[in-house]
C-alpha positions as CSV (number, residue, x, y, z in Angstrom):
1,X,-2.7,-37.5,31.3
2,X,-6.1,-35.8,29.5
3,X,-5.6,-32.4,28.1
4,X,-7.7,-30.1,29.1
5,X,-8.7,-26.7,29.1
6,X,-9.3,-23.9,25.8
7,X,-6.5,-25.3,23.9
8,X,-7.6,-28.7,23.6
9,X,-10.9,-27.8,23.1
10,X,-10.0,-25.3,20.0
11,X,-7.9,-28.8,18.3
12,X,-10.6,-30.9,18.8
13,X,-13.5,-28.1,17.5
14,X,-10.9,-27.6,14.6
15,X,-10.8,-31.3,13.4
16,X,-14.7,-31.1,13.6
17,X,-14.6,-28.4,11.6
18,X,-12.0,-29.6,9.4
19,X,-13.9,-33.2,9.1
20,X,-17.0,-31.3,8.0
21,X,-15.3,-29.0,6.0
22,X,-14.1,-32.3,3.7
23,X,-17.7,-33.9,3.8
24,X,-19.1,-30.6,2.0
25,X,-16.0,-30.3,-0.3
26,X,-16.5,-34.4,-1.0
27,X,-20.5,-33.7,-1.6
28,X,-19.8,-30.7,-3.8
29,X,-17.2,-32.2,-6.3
30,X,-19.7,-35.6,-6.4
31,X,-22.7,-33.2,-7.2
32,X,-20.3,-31.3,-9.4
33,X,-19.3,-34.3,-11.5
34,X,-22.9,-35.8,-11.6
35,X,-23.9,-32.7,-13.8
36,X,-20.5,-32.3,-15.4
37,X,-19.5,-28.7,-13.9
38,X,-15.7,-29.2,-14.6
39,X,-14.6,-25.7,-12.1
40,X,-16.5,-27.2,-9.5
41,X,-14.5,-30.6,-9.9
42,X,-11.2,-28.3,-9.7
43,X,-10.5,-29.7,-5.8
44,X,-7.5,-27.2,-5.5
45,X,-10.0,-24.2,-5.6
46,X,-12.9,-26.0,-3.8
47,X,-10.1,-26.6,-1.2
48,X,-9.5,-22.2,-1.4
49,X,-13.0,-21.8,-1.1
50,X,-14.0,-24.1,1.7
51,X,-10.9,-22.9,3.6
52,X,-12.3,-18.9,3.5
53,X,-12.7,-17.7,7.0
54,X,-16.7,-17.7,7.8
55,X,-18.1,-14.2,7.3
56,X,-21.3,-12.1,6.4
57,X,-21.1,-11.5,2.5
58,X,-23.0,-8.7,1.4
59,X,-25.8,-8.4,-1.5
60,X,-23.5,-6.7,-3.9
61,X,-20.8,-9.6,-3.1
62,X,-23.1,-12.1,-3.8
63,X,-24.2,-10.9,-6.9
64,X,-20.7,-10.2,-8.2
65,X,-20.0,-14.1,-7.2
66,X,-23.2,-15.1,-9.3
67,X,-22.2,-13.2,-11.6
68,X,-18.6,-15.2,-11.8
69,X,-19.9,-18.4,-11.6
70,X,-22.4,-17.8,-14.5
71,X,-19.3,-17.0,-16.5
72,X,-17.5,-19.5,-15.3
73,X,-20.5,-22.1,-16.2
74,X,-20.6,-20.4,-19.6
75,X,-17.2,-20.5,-20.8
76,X,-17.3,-24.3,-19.7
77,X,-19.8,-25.0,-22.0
78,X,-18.4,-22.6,-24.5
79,X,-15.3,-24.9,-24.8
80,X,-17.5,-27.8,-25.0
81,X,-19.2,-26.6,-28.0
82,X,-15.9,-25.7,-29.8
């Protein structure tokens, strides 16, 4: 027998999801490694990340992100240089 109906059609949208979900995580850590940005190697938190539930993110969130990542960037090649 075929299921049908919402509930298989919410598993197989999830896999898709899911399946894409990896492909970006795989494509980020590779770009990640090609220009030797050790956090964004870090799959466990790429993993958090990509697993966040899709919503708008304001201006003042953004910037406080940028503004996280810059550090994050800096203190990585901080410890580099030490």
């Amino acid at each position: 027998m075929i299921p049908k109906g919402l509930s298989h059609y919410q598993s197989v949208q999830k896999s898709v999801s899911e399946l894409h979900n990896r492909h970006f995580l795989e494509k980020i850590i590779d770009k990640a490694a090609l220009y030797d940005i050790a956090f964004l190697q870090n799959r466990a938190l790429m993993e958090m990340i990509i697993e966040l539930p899709e919503q708008n993110v304001d201006e003042a969130t953004m910037k406080r992100m940028q503004k996280l990542l810059s550090w994050l960037y800096q203190t990585q090649e901080e410890a580099k240089l030490s």
